[in-house]
C-alpha positions in Angstrom: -19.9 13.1 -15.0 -17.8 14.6 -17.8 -14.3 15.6 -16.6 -13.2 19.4 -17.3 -9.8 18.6 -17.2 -8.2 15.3 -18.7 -7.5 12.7 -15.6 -3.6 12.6 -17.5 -3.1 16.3 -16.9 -4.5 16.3 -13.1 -2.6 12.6 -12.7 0.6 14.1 -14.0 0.4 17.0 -12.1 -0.4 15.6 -8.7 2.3 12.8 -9.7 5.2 15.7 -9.9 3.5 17.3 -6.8 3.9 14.2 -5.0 7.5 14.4 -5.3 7.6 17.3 -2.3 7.2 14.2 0.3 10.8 13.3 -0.4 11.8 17.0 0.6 14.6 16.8 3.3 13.3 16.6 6.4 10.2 14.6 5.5 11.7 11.9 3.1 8.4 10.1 2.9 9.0 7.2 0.3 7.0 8.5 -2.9 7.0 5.0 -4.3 5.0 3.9 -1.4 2.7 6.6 -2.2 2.5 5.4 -5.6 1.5 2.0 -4.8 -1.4 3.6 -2.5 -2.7 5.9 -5.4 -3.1 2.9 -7.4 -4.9 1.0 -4.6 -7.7 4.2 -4.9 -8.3 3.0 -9.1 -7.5 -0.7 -8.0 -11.0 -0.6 -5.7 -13.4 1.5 -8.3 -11.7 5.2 -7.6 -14.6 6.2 -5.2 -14.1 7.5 -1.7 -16.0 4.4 -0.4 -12.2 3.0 -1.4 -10.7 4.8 1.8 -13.1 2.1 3.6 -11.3 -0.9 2.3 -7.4 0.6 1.7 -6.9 2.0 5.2 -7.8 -0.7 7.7 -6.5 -3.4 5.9 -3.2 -1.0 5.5 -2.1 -1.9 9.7 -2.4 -5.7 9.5 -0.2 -5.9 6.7 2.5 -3.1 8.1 2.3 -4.5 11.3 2.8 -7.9 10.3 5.4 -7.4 8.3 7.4 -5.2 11.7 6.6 -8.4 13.4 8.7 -10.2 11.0 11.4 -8.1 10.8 11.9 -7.9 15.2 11.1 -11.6 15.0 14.2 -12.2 12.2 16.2 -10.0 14.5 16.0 -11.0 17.7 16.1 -15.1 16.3 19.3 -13.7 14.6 20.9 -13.0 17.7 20.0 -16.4 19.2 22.3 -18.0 16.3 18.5 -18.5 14.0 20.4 -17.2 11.1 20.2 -16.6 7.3 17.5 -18.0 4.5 16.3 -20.5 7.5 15.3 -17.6 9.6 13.8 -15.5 6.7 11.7 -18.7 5.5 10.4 -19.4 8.5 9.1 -15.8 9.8 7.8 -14.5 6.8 5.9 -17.7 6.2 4.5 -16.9 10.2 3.7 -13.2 9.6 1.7 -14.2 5.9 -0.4 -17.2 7.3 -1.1 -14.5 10.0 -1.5 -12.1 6.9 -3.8 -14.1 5.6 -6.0 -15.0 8.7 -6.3 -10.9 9.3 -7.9 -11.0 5.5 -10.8 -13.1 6.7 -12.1 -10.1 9.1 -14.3 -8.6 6.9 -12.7 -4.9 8.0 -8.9 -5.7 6.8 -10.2 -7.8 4.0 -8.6 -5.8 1.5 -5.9 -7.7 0.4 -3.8 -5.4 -2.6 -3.4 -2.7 0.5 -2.6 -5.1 2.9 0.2 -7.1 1.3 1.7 -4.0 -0.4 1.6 -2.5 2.7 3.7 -5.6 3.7 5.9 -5.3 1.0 6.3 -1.8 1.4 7.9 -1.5 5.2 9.8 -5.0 4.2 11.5 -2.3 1.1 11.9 1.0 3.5 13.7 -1.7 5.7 16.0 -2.5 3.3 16.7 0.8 1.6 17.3 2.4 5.2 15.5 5.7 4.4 13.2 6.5 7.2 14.1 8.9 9.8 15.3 7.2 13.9 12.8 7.9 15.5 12.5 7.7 19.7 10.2 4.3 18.9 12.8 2.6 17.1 14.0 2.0 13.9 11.7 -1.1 13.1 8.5 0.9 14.5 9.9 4.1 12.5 10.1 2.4 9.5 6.5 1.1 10.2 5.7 4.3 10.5 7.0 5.9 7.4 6.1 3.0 5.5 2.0 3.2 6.4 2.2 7.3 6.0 3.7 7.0 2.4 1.0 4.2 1.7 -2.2 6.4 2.9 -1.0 9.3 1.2 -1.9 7.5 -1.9 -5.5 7.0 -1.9 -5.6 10.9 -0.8 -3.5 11.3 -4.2 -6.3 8.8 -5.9 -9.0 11.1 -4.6 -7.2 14.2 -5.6 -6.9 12.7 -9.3 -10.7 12.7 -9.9 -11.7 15.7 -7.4 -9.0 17.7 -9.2 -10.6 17.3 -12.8 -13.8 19.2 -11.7 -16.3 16.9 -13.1 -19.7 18.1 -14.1 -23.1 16.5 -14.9 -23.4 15.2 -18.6 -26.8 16.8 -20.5 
């Protein structure tokens, strides 16, 4: 397949369209959907990619909430500081890392940036309070941003019209 239009033109395009997630009253992170887009070249840029990035997406968001409530409510019990940090993330990733041998969240790339990803929109603070709560709303915003990607991925080889070489 030859493209019609040059992947940089449809790629910087989409990339300035991507930008309209941050719009007030959405604020999706676009960095998160960054890091999903390149997921979608990351695992061959092919829609059989969705297969891989989007279930392996949860464990690693959900993990990564875990730790987060877990630092929080060990906080509170006087479990403070770098001692509490070490010990919960090194919980959530060996449980990270078990989740990768299920051949359906094996993905890892999606999974730990997923991780990384709601562990950043924690710390930035910019995700919206929801009824859920703000560890869940972060969760939340974190995993929307990070699927938006891929659909950006697909977008960036649907979008240059391909046709059959002669």
């Amino acid at each position: 397949m030859k493209p019609r239009i040059p992947i940089e033109v449809v790629v910087g395009v989409l990339g300035g369209v991507s930008c309209l997630v941050t719009i007030s009253g959405l604020g999706l992170p676009v960095w998160a959907l960054f890091i999903g887009w390149a997921w979608y070249f990351a695992l061959g840029a092919v829609p059989s990619a969705f297969k891989q990035i989007v279930p392996a997406v949860f464990p690693g968001a959900l993990l990564a909430a875990a730790c987060i409530w877990l630092m929080d409510v060990f906080d509170g019990l006087g479990f403070t500081g770098m001692p509490n940090m070490i010990v919960f993330v090194a919980l959530t990733v060996f449980l990270l890392m078990c989740s990768l041998r299920i051949p359906i969240f094996s993905a890892s790339l999606p999974a730990f940036n997923a991780y990384s990803s709601m562990f950043a929109l924690y710390a930035i603070g910019s995700f919206p309070d929801l009824p859920c709560g703000p560890i869940l709303s972060c969760c939340l915003w974190a995993v929307i941003g990070n699927l938006l990607g891929p659909v950006f991925g697909w977008l960036s080889i649907v979008l240059q019209f391909p046709k059959k070489e002669e």
